[in-house]
N, C-alpha and C positions, 0 to 999 in steps of 0.2 A: 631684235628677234623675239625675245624672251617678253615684251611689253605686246607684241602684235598677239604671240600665243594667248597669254591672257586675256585680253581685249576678245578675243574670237571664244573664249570658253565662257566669258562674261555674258558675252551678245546672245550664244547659242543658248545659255540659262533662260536668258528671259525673251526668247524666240517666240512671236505669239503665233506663231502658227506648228509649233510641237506640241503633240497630244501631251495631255498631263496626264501627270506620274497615278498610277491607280487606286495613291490612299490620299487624294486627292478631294474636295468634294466639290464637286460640281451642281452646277442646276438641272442636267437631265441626271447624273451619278441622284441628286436628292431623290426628285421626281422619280426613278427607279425601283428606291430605297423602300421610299411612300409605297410606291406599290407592290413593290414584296410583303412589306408590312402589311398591308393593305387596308389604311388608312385612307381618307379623303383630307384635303389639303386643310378642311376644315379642324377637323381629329389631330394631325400633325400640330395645328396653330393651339390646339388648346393644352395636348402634352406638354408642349413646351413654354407654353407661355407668352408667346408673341399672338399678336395679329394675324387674321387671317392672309392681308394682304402683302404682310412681310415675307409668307412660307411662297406667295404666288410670285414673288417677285426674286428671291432666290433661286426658285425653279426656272427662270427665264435668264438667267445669268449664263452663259457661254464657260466661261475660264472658270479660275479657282476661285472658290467663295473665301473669304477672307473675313476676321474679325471675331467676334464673339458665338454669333449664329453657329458655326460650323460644329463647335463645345456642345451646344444645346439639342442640336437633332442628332450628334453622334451618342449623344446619351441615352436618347429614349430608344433610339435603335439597335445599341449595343442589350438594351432590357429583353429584345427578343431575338441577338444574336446576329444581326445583319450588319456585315461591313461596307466599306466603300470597293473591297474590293471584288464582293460578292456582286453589287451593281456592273462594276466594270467588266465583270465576264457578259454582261448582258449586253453591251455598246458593242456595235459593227466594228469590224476591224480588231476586236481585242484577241490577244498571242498571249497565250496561258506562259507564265516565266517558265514554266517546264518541258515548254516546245522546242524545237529545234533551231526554230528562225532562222534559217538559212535559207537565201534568196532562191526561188525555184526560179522555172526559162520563162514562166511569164511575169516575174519581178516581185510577187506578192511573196510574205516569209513562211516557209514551211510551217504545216501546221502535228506535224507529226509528233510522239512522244520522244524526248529526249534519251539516249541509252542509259542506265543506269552508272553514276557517277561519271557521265560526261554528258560535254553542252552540247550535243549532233544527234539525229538521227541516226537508223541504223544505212539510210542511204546517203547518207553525208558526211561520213567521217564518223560515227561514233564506234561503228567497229572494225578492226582492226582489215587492213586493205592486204595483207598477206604478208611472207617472210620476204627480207629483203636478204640473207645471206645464201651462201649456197649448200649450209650445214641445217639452217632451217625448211629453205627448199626440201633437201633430202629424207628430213623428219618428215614433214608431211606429206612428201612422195608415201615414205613406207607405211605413214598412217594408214591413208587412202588404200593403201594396197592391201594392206591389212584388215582392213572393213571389207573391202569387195570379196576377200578371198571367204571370211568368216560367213559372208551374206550366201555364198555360193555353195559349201558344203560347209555343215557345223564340226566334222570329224576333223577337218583340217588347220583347227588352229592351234595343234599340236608341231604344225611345221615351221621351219622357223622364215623371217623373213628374208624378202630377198633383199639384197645389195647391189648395187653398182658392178662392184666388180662381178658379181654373176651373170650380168645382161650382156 
C-alpha cells in the first residue's frame, strides 16, 4: 500500500500534462518576460550572451527550460524587476495563490479574493456560516433586535433588551 502511495506521488510529479509551478521558466513564461521588458529576442541574446537563435529556440519550448539558460535571463530580468511569476499572471487560466479556488457549478476555480486569513471566499466558506448553539442563536437573536430597535427610534436604546422569557 505504502509503495503504490509513492509510485502515484512520483508519477503525479513528473505528470506532463500539469501546468508548471509559476517560478518556473517556460518558453512562452520567457517570451512574456521578453515582452514586459520589451526587448526584441535580438536585445535579450545580446544581454545575456547567447545567440540569437538560442533565446528563439527556448521560446518555443512547451515545459520547464532546464540547465544553465534559465540563471542567465533570470538575471537580466531580475535588473528590471520582472519575475516568472509576473509572466504567469499573464498565461490563460492562471489562479492568483490568494484566490479562493474553489470549484464553482461550472467546474472552473473561483476567482474571487480570498477572506483575510483564510483559504475561501467570502461565498465559500471564508466566513463564518452562523452560530451552531442555542446560546449563540439567542446572542444574535438580541443583536439583531437590538439594531432594528436602535434603527427605529434613537431614544430607545435606553430600554433594555428583550429575552425569551418575555415573548
Amino acid at each position: 500500500m505504502a509503495l503504490s502511495r509513492w509510485l502515484r506521488k512520483l508519477m503525479a510529479r513528473y505528470d506532463p500534462n500539469r501546468p508548471p509551478h509559476s517560478r518556473y521558466l517556460t518558453g512562452p513564461r520567457l517570451a512574456a518576460m521578453r515582452r514586459i521588458a520589451k526587448w526584441s529576442q535580438q536585445e535579450l541574446a545580446c544581454r545575456t550572451g547567447v545567440h540569437v537563435q538560442t533565446v528563439k529556440y527556448w521560446e518555443r519550448q512547451p515545459g520547464k527550460i532546464a540547465g544553465h539558460a534559465p540563471d542567465l535571463f533570470r538575471k537580466q530580468f531580475a535588473a528590471k524587476r520582472i519575475t516568472t511569476e509576473t509572466a504567469a499572471r499573464l498565461e490563460p487560466g492562471y489562479v492568483d495563490p490568494k484566490t479562493c479556488k474553489a470549484r464553482t457549478r461550472a467546474g472552473t476555480p473561483c476567482k474571487m479574493k480570498a477572506v483575510h486569513g483564510k483559504k475561501r471566499c467570502r461565498l465559500h466558506g471564508g466566513l463564518s456560516t452562523g452560530p451552531k448553539t442555542a446560546e449563540g442563536r439567542e446572542r444574535i437573536r438580541q443583536a439583531q433586535f437590538a439594531r432594528w430597535r436602535a434603527s427605529r427610534s434613537p431614544t430607545s436604546r435606553s430600554l433594555p433588551l428583550r429575552t425569551s422569557e418575555s415573548l
